[in-house]
DRENLOMAR-760544 format. One record per residue (C-alpha): x negated, y, z; residue in three letters; residue number from 1. Coordinates in Angstrom, 1 decimal. Example, Ala and Ser with C-alpha at 12.3 -4.5 7.8 and 13.67 -1.06 7.14 Angstrom:
2
+--------+--------+--------+---------+-----+
:     xx :     yy :     zz : residuo : num :
+--------+--------+--------+---------+-----+
:  -12.3 :   -4.5 :    7.8 :     ALA :   1 :
:  -13.7 :   -1.1 :    7.1 :     SER :   2 :
+--------+--------+--------+---------+-----+
end
This chain:
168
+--------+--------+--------+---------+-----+
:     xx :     yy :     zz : residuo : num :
+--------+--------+--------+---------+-----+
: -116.4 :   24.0 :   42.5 :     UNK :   1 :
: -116.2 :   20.4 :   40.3 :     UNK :   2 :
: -115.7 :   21.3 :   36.7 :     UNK :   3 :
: -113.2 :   23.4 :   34.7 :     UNK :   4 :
: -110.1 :   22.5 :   37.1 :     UNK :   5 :
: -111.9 :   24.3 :   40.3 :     UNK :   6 :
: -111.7 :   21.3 :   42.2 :     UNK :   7 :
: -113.4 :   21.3 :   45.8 :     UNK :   8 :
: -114.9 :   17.9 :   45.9 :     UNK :   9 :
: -114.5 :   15.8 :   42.6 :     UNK :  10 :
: -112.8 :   15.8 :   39.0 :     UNK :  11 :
: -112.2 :   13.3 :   36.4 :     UNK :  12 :
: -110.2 :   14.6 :   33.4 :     UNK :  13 :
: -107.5 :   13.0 :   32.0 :     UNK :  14 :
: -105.9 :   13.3 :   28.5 :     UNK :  15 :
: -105.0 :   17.2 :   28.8 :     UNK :  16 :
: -104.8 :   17.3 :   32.5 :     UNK :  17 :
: -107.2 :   16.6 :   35.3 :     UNK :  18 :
: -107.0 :   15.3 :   38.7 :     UNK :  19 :
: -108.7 :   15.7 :   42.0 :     UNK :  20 :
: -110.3 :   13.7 :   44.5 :     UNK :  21 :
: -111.9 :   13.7 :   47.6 :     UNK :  22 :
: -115.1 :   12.3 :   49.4 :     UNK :  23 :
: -114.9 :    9.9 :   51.9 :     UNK :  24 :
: -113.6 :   11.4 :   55.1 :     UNK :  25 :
: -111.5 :   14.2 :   53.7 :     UNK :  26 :
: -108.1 :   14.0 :   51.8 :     UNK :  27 :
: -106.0 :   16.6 :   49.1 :     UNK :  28 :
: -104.8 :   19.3 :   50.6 :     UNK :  29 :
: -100.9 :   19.5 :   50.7 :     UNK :  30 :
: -100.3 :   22.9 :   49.8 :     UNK :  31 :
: -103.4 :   22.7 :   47.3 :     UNK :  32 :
: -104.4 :   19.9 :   45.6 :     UNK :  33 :
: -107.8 :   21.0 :   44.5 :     UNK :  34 :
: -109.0 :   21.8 :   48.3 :     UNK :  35 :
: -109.9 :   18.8 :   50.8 :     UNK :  36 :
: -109.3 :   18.9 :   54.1 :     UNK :  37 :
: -111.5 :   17.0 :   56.9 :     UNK :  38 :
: -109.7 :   14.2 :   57.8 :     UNK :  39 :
: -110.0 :   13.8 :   62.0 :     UNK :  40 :
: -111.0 :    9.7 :   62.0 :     UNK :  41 :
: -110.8 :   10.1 :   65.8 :     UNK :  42 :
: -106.9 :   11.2 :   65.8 :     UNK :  43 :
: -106.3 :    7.5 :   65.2 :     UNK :  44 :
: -106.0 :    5.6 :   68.3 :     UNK :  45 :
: -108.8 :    3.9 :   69.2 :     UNK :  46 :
: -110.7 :    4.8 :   66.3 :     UNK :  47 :
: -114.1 :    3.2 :   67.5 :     UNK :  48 :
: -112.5 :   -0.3 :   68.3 :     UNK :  49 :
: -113.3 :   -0.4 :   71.6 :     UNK :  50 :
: -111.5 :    1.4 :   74.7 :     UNK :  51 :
: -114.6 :    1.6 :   76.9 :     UNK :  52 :
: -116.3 :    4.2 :   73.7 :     UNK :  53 :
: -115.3 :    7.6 :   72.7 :     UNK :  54 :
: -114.9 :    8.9 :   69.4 :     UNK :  55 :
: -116.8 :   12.7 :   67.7 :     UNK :  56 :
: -115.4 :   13.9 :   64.6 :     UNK :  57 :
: -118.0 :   14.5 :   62.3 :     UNK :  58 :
: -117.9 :   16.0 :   59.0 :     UNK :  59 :
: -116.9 :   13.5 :   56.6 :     UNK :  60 :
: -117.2 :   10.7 :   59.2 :     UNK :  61 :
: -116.7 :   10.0 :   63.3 :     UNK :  62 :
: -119.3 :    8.2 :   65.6 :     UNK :  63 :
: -119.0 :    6.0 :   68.5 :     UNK :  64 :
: -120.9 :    6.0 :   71.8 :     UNK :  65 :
: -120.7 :    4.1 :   75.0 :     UNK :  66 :
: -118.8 :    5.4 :   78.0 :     UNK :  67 :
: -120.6 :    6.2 :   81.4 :     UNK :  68 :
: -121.3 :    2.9 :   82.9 :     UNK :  69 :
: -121.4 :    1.3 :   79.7 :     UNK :  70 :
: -124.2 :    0.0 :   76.6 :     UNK :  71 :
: -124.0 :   -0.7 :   72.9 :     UNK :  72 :
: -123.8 :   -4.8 :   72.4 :     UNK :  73 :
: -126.7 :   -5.1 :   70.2 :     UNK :  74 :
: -125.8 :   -8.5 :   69.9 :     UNK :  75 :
: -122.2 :   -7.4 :   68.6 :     UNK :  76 :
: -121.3 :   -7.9 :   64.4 :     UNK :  77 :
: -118.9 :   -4.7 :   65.0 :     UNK :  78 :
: -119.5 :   -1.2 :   67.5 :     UNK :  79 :
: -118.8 :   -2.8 :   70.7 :     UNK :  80 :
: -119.6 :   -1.5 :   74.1 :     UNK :  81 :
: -120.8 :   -4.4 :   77.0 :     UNK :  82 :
: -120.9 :   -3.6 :   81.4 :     UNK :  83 :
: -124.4 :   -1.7 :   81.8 :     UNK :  84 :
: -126.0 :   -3.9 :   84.3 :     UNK :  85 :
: -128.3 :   -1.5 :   86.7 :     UNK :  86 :
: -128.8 :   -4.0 :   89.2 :     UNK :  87 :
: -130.8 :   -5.9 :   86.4 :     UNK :  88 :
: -132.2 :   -3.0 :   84.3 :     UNK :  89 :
: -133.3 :   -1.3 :   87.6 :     UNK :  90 :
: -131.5 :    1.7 :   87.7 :     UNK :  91 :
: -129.3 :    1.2 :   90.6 :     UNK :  92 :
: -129.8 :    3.8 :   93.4 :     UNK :  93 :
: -129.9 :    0.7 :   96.1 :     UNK :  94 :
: -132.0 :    1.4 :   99.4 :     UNK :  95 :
: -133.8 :   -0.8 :  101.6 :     UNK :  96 :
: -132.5 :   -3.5 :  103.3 :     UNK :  97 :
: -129.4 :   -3.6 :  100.6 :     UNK :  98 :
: -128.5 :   -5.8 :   97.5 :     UNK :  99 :
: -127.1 :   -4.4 :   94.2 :     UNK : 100 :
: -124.3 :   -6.2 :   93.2 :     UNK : 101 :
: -123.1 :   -5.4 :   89.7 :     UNK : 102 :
: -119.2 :   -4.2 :   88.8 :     UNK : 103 :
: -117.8 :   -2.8 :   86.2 :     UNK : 104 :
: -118.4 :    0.7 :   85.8 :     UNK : 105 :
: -121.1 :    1.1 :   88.3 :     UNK : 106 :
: -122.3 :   -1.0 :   90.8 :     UNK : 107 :
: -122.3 :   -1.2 :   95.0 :     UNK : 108 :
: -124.9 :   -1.6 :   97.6 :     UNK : 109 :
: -123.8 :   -3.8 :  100.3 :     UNK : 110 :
: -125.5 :   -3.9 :  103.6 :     UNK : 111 :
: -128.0 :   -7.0 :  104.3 :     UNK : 112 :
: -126.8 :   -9.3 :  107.3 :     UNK : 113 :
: -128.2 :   -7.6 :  110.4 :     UNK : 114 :
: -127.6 :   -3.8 :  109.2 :     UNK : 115 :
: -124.9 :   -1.0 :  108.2 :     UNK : 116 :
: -124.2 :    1.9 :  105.8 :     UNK : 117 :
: -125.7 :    5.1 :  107.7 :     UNK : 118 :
: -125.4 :    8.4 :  106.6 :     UNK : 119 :
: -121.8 :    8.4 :  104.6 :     UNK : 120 :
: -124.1 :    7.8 :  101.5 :     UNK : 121 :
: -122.0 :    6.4 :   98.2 :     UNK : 122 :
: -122.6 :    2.8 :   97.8 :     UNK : 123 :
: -122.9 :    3.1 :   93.9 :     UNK : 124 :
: -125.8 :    6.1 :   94.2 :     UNK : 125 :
: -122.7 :    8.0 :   92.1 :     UNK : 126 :
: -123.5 :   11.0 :   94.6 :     UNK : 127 :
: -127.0 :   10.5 :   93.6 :     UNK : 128 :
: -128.5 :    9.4 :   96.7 :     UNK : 129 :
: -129.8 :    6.2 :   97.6 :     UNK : 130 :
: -127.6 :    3.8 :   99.8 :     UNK : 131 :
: -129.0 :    3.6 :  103.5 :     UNK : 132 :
: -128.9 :    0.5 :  105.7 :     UNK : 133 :
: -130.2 :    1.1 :  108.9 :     UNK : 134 :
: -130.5 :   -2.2 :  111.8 :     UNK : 135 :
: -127.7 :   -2.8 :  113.9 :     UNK : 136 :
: -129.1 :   -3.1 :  117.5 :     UNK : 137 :
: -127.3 :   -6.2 :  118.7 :     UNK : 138 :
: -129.1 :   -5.7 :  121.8 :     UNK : 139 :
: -127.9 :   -2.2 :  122.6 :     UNK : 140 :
: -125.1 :   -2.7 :  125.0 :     UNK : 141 :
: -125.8 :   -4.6 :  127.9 :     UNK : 142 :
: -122.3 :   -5.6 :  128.5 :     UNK : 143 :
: -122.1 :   -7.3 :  125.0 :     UNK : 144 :
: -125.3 :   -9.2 :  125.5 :     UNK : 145 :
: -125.1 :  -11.9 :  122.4 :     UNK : 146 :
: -127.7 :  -14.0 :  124.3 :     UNK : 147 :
: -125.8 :  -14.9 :  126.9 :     UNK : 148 :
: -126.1 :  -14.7 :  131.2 :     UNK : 149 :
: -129.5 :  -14.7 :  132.0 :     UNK : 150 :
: -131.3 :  -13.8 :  129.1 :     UNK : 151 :
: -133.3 :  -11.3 :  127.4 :     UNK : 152 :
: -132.2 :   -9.8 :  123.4 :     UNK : 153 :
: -134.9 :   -8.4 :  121.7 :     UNK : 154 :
: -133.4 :   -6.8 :  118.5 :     UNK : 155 :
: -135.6 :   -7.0 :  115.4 :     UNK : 156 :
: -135.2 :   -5.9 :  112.1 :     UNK : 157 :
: -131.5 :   -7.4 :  110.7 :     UNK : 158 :
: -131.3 :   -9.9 :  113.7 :     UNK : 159 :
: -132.5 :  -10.7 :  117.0 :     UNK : 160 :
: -134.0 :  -13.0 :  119.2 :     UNK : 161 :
: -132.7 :  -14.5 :  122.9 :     UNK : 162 :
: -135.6 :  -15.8 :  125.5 :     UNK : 163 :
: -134.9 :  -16.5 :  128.9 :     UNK : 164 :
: -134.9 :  -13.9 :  132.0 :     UNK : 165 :
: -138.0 :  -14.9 :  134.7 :     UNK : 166 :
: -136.9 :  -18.0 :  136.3 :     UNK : 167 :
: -134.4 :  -19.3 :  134.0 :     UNK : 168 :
+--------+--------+--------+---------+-----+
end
């Protein structure tokens, strides 16, 4: 209690009367002005500024953080959420023989030139694997010989090479 009028918070007397206030982060009561209610910053729509942040009540207050996917702009004059870039920060969950290409909210694994997705892995690690790329054997089917009529394929890794069959 705040002084002779019972008040929850604060009190500043007046000339036979008194009134009462509240901190920062609560407001009067309706049904009694001496109590103080908590004041929910985080009713208000997008309280934090930014739609990619959510907002926690706190007593007297709210904070602000950074959706999944997302990173405090430390280079920001006011709360402001950027793109979290794992392909650059190094936390993509990328295999072998794939590139991370950034998005927003996440990022993909494409294939290198020469291979394909195996394994019906998630291309953004969201499933927390690592993306697999295994080599496509250009050579494989005989019938679909990219070297051409009398030739040999020899697959290597992500390509392959023609020579010529004995004789030719």
């Amino acid at each position: 209690t705040n002084g002779s009028a019972n008040c929850e918070m604060q009190c500043e007397e007046l000339a036979g009367s008194y009134q009462c206030y509240c901190d920062t982060g609560y407001a009067i009561n309706a049904e009694n002005p001496k109590l103080c209610d908590q004041i929910n910053e985080c009713d208000v729509p997008n309280a934090c500024g930014d739609l990619n942040a959510s907002c926690t009540d706190t007593d007297g207050s709210f904070e602000c953080t950074c959706n999944p996917f997302w990173e405090l702009d430390q280079d920001a004059s006011e709360f402001a959420c950027k793109d979290k870039d794992e392909c650059t920060a190094g936390t993509h969950t990328c295999g072998g023989h794939s590139e991370c290409s950034n998005r927003e909210e996440g990022f993909d694994c494409p294939c290198s030139d020469g291979y394909e997705r195996t394994g019906g892995l998630a291309t953004d690690g969201s499933d927390g694997s690592t993306s697999a790329c295994t080599d496509i054997n250009e050579c494989a089917d005989p019938e679909n010989n990219p070297c051409g009529e009398n030739s040999t394929c020899d697959n290597i890794g992500g390509s392959y090479n023609c020579g010529c069959q004995d004789g030719f």
